[in-house]
C-alpha positions, 0 to 999 in steps of 0.5 A: 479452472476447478470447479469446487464445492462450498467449503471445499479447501484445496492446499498445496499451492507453492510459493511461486504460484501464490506469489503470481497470483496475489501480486506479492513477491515471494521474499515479502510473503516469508517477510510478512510470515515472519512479522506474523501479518500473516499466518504461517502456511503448513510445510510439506514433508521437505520443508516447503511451504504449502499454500491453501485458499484460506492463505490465498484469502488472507492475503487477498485481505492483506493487499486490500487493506495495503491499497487504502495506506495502511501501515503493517502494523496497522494491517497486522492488526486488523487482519487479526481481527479478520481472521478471528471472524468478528465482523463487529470489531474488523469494521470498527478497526477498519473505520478508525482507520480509514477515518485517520487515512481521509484526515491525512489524505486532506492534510497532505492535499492542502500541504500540496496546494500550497506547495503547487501556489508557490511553484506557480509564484516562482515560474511567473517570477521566472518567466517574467524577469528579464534575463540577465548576462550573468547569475545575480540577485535581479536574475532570479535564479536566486528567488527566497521562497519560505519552505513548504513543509510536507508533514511526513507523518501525514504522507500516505503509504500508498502501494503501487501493486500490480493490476489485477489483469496482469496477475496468474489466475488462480485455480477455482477463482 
């Protein structure tokens, strides 16, 4: 491990290393450099990219704000506000948000319960009917059940991201 003095800001870090680190692979990286979620990192002499602890940051930032469901124009945006250090407005963005997460997420889980009642309704009916010799309209293989509708717009985009055990340690961490 490094040892670093407050303020002290290494660079150098290459792709592959922060890719390890943060748990994001190296496509999704240039993938989020290209879409402007994240700075551009500086180039070495031969063109590669040159990660610093400011990055590392960031996108630390990044993967925070993908856990609570948010979308990457919606990070993209709240990490504008982050990076500007305006505390004020990255709080206030950050509760807008999150409020309209906890507004899907209860949505989503009621469109779920009445999903999971209905399965409930169909396995009794199955498990009580008698079974028949051939598939028909008493066999119940042919059950009329009304659709539950997932609302696609109210599915949270939850990440699965590796944990924080499996990562590589970052130097000075």
């Amino acid at each position: 491990m490094l040892d670093l003095k407050e303020g002290t800001r290494v660079s150098g870090y290459k792709i592959s290393a922060v890719a390890a680190w943060t748990g994001f692979s190296a496509p999704t990286l240039r993938y989020y450099e290209r879409i402007g979620l994240i700075p551009a990192p500086e180039r070495t002499a031969g063109g590669y990219r040159s990660y610093d602890d400011e990055d590392l940051r960031v996108l630390g930032f990044v993967s925070r704000a993908k856990r609570l469901g948010l979308t990457l124009d919606e990070v993209r945006t709240l990490a504008a506000a982050w990076r500007s250090q305006d505390c004020r407005t990255t709080r206030e963005q950050l509760l807008a948000l999150v409020g309209d997460k906890f507004a899907q997420a209860r949505h989503l889980i009621a469109d779920l319960i009445r999903f999971r009642v209905q399965l409930d309704q169909v396995h009794a009916t199955l498990s009580e009917a008698p079974v028949p010799k051939r598939c028909g309209p008493d066999c119940g293989c042919e059950i009329d059940v009304s659709r539950v509708e997932l609302d696609v717009s109210r599915e949270l985009n939850l990440v699965s991201l590796k944990p924080a055990s499996r990562r590589a340690e970052r130097p000075g961490a």
